[in-house]
C-alpha positions in Angstrom: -109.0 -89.3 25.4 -111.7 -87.4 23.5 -110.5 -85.6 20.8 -110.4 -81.9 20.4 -112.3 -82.2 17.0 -114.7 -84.6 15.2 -115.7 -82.6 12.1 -114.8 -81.8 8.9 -115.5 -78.9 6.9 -116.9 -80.1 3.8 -116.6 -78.3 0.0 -120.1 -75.7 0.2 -118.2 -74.3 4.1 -120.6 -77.1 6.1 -119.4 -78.9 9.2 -120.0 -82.5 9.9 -119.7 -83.9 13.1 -118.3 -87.3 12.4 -119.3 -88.7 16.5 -122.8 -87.2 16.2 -123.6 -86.3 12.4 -126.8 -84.4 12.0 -128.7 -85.5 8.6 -128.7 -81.8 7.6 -125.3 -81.0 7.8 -124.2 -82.0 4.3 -125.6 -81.2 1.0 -126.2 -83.3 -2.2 -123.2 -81.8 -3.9 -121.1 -82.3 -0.8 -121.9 -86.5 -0.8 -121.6 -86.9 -4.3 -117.9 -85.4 -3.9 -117.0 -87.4 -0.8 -118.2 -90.4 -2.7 -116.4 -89.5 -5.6 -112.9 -88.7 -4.3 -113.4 -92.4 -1.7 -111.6 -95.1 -3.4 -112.5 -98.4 -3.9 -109.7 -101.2 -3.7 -107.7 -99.3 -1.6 -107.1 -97.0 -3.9 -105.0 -99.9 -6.6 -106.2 -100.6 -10.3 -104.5 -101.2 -12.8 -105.8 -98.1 -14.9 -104.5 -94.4 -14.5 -107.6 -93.9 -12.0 -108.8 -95.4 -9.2 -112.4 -96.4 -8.9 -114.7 -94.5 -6.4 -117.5 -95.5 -4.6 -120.0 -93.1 -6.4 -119.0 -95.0 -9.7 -119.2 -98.2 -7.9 -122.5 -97.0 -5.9 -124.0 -96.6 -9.7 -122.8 -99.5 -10.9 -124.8 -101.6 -8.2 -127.8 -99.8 -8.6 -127.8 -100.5 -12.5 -127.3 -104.0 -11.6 -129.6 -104.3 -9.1 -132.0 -103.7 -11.9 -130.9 -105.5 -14.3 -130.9 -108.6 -12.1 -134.8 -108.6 -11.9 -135.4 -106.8 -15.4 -139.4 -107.3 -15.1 -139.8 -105.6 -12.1 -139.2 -101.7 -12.2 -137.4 -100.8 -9.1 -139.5 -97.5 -7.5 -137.9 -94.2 -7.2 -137.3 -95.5 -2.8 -135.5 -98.7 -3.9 -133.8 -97.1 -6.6 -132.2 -94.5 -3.6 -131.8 -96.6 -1.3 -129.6 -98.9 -3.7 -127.3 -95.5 -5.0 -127.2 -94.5 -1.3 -125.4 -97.8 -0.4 -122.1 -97.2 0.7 -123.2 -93.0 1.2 -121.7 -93.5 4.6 -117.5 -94.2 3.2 -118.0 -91.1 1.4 -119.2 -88.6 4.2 -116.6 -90.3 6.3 -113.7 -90.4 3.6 -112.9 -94.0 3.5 -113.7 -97.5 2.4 -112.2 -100.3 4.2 -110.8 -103.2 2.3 -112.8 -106.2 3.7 -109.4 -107.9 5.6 -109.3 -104.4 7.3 -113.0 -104.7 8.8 -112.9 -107.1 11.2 -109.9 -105.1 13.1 -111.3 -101.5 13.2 -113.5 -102.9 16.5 -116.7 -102.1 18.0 -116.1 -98.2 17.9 -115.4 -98.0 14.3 -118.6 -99.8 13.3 -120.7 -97.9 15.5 -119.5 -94.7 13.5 -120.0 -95.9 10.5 -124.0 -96.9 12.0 -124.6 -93.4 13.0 -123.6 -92.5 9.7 -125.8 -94.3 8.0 -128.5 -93.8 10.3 -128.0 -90.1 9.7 -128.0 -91.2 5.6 -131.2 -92.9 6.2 -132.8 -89.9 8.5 -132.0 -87.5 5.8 -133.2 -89.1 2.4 -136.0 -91.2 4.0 -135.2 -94.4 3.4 -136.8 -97.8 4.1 -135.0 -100.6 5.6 -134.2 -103.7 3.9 -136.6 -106.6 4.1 -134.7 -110.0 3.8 -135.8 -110.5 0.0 -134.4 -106.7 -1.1 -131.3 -107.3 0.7 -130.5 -110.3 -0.7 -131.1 -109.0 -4.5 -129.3 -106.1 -3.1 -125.8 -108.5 -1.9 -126.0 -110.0 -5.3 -125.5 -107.2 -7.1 -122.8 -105.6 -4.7 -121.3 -108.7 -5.0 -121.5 -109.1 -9.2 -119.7 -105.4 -8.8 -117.2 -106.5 -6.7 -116.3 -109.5 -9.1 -116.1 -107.5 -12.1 -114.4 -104.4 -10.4 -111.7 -107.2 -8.9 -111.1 -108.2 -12.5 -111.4 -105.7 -14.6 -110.2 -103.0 -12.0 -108.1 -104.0 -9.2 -106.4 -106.7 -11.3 -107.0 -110.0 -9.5 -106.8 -113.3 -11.9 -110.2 -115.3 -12.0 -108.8 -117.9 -10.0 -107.8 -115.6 -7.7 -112.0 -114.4 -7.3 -112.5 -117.8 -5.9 -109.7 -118.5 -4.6 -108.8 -115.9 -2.2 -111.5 -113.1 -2.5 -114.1 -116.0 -1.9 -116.4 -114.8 -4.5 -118.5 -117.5 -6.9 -120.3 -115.1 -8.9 -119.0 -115.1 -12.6 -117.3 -111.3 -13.4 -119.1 -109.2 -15.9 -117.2 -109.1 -19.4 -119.1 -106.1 -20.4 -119.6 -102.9 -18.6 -123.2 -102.1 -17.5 -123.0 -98.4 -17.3 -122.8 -96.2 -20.4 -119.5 -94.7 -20.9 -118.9 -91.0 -20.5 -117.3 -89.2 -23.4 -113.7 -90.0 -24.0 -113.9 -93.0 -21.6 -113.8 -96.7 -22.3 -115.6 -99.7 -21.3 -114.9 -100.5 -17.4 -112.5 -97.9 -16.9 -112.7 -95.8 -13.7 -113.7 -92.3 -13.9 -112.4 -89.2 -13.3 -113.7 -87.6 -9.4 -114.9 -84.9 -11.3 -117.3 -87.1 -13.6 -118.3 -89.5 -11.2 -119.5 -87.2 -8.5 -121.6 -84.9 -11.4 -123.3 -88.4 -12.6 -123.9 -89.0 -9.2 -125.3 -86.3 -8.3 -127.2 -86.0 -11.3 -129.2 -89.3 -10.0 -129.4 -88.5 -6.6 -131.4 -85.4 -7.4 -134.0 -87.4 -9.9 -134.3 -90.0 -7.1 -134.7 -87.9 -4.2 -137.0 -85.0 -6.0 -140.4 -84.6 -4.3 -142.7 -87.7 -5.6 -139.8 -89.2 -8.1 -140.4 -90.0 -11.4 -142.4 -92.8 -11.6 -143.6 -92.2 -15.6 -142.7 -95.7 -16.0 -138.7 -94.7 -17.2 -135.9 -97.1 -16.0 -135.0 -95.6 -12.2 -131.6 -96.9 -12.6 -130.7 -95.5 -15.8 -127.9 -92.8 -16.5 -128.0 -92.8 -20.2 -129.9 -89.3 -20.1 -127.3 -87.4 -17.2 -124.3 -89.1 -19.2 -125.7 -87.3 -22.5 -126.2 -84.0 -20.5 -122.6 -84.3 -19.7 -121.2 -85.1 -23.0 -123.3 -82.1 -23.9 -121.6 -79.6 -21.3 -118.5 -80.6 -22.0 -118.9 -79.9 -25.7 -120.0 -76.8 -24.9 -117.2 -76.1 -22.9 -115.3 -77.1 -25.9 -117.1 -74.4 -28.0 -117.0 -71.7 -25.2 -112.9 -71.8 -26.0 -113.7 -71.4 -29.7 -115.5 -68.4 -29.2 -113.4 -64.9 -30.5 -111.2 -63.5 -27.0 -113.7 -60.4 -27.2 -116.7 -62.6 -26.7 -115.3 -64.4 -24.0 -114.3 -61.8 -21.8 -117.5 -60.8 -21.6 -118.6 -63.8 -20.0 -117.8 -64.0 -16.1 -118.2 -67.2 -15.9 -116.1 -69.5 -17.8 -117.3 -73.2 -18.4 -115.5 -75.9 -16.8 -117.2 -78.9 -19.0 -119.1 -80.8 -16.1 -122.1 -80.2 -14.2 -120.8 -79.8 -10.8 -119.9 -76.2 -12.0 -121.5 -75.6 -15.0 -125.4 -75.1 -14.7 -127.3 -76.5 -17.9 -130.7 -74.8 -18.8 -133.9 -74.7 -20.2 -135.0 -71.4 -21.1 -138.7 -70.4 -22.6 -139.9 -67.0 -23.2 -142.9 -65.7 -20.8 -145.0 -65.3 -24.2 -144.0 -68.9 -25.5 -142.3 -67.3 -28.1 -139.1 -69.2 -28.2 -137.5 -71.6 -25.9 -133.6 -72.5 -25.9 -131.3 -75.5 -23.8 -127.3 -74.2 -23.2 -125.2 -73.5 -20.3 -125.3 -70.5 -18.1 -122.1 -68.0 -19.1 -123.4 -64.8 -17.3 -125.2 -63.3 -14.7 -126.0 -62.2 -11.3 -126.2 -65.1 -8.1 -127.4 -64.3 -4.7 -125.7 -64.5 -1.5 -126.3 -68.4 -1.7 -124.7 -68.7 -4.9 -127.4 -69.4 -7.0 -128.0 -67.6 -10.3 -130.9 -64.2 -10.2 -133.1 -65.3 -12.9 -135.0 -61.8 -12.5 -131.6 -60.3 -13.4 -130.3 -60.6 -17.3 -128.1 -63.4 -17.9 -126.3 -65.0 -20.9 -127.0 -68.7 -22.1 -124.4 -70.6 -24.4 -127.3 -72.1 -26.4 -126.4 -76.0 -27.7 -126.6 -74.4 -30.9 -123.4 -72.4 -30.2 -125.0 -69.0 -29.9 -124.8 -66.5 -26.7 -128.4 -65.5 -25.9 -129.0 -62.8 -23.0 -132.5 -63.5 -21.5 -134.1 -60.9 -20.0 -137.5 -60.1 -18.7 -140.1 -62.8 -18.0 -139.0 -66.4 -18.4 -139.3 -69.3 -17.4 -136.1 -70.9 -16.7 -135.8 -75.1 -15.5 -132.0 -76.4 -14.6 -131.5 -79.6 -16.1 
C-alpha cells in the first residue's frame, strides 16, 4: 500500500519528502536540529541526557584528526566526516546495529537516497578505500568510548558482546561546553548550535584553509559560552531596559545572533548579541534599519547608519 504521506515538515516550515528527498529541501539549521534531537544508543545512558548523533558526528570528526595528527584534514574531508550519519537525523532515527540487519532491502534503500540527497547538496566526494578505513576507525574509537562512558557497557562487555577491540578513550576529545563535564552528553539545544556552528565554516564558499585545525570546536564552544553569558547579563539588566528590547536572549546560537559590528568610518567596532531590530519577511535581521547590540562588554549600543555588520 503506498502511503498517503512521506514528508515531514521540518522546524524553518520546509517539507521533506522522505521516498524522494530533494537536496534543497532542508536547511542547515533544520539538520543540525534533526541530528541533535536523534539519539544514539537507543536513546539509554547512564547520564540525565542521551547522546545525539550531532555530538557523536563531532566527536568522529575530531578523532578522525587526531588519528593522523600530521596530516591536516581539508575543509571536503573535514565535511564529509561531520556529515556522516546526516542521513539518521533528516530521517529521525538511528538504528541500534542488532536492529539493521532486520529493517530489509526497503529500509536501506531510504536511508541511500538520503544520503545521496546529503551528498548532492553539500558536494561531497566519495570515500576512497584509504579515507574510509581512517574514517571506520574513528567511528569505531567513538563507539567504544560512547559504549563506556555513555551507554554503560563494562569493558568486557566491548569485546565481548559489542565485538569491538579498539581500547575506549579515558578522556574526552571535545572541549566541554560551559557547565558540562568531561564525556557527558549534551543538551539538543547545545549540540545542534555547535553543530551547526561547524557545518557553516566547513561548507562556506572556498573553506578555511589558513592552515587552522578543520576539526576544531574550541572557537564555536567559546562563542557559546559567550552568548550564554550574555544571556546571563541580559536578565541583569534594570526591567525598564529590557522591555525595550524585543528580543530577549535565549543563551545559544540557534536563536541568539552574535555580531561584529564596525562603523562605516572605522571609527569604532563592537562584538555582542543582537537585542533589537527590524527582520525581513525571511526572518533575518534589516541591517539598514537601527538595531540594538548587547555589546560583550555589557553595554546596549543602537547602531545606526552605515556599518558594516559580520555574524559570527
Amino acid at each position: 500500500m503506498t502511503p498517503a504521506r512521506a514528508w515531514v515538515r521540518l522546524q524553518s516550515g520546509r517539507r521533506l519528502n522522505l521516498l524522494e528527498p530533494d537536496p534543497t529541501s532542508w536547511t542547515d539549521s533544520d539538520l543540525a536540529i534533526g541530528l541533535s534531537r536523534t539519539y544514539r544508543w537507543g536513546g539509554h545512558s547512564r547520564w540525565d541526557l542521551p547522546l545525539s548523533v550531532a555530538q557523536h558526528s563531532l566527536l568522529v570528526m575530531v578523532l578522525r584528526q587526531k588519528l593522523r595528527p600530521l596530516e591536516p584534514l581539508t575543509p571536503g574531508q573535514a565535511l564529509r566526516e561531520l556529515l556522516h550519519d546526516a542521513d539518521e537525523g533528516l530521517l529521525s532515527y538511528d538504528p541500534i546495529s542488532p536492529v539493521k540487519p532486520h529493517l530489509g532491502t526497503d529500509f536501506r534503500a531510504l536511508s541511500g537516497r538520503m544520503q545521496a540527497a546529503v551528498q548532492a547538496r553539500y558536494g561531497l566526494q566519495p570515500w576512497d578505500d584509504q579515507d574510509y578505513a581512517i574514517h571506520k576507525q574513528a567511528d569505531r574509537l567513538a563507539a567504544a568510548s560512547e559504549a563506556l562512558h555513555v551507554a554503560g557497557w563494562s569493558a568486557s562487555d566491548l569485546h565481548e558482546t559489542l565485538q569491538i577491540d579498539i581500547p575506549p578513550l579515558m578522556d574526552d576529545p571535545l572541549p566541554a561546553p560551559k557547565d558540562m563535564r568531561p564525556l557527558e552528553p549534551w543538551p539538543a539545544n547545545t549540540a545542534a548550535a555547535l553543530f551547526l556552528a561547524k557545518l557553516k565554516q566547513l561548507s562556506a564558499p572556498g573553506g578555511r584553509t589558513d592552515g587552522c585545525d578543520l576539526a576544531d570546536i574550541t572557537d564555536a564552544i567559546a562563542r557559546e559560552r559567550t552568548i550564554s553569558d550574555l544571556a546571563a547579563a541580559f536578565t541583569r539588566l534594570p526591567p525598564g531596559r529590557r522591555r525595550r528590547c524585543s528580543w530577549p536572549l535565549t543563551g545559544n546560537s540557534l536563536t541568539d545572533t552574535f555580531v561584529l559590528v564596525e562603523a562605516g568610518d572605522n571609527s569604532a567596532c563592537i562584538e555582542g548579541v543582537i537585542v533589537d531590530g527590524e527582520r525581513d519577511d525571511n526572518g533575518a535581521w534589516d541591517f539598514d534599519a537601527p538595531f540594538t547590540v548587547l555589546t560583550v562588554d555589557e553595554e546596549l549600543i543602537v547602531c545606526r547608519g552605515e556599518c558594516y555588520v559580520e555574524i559570527q
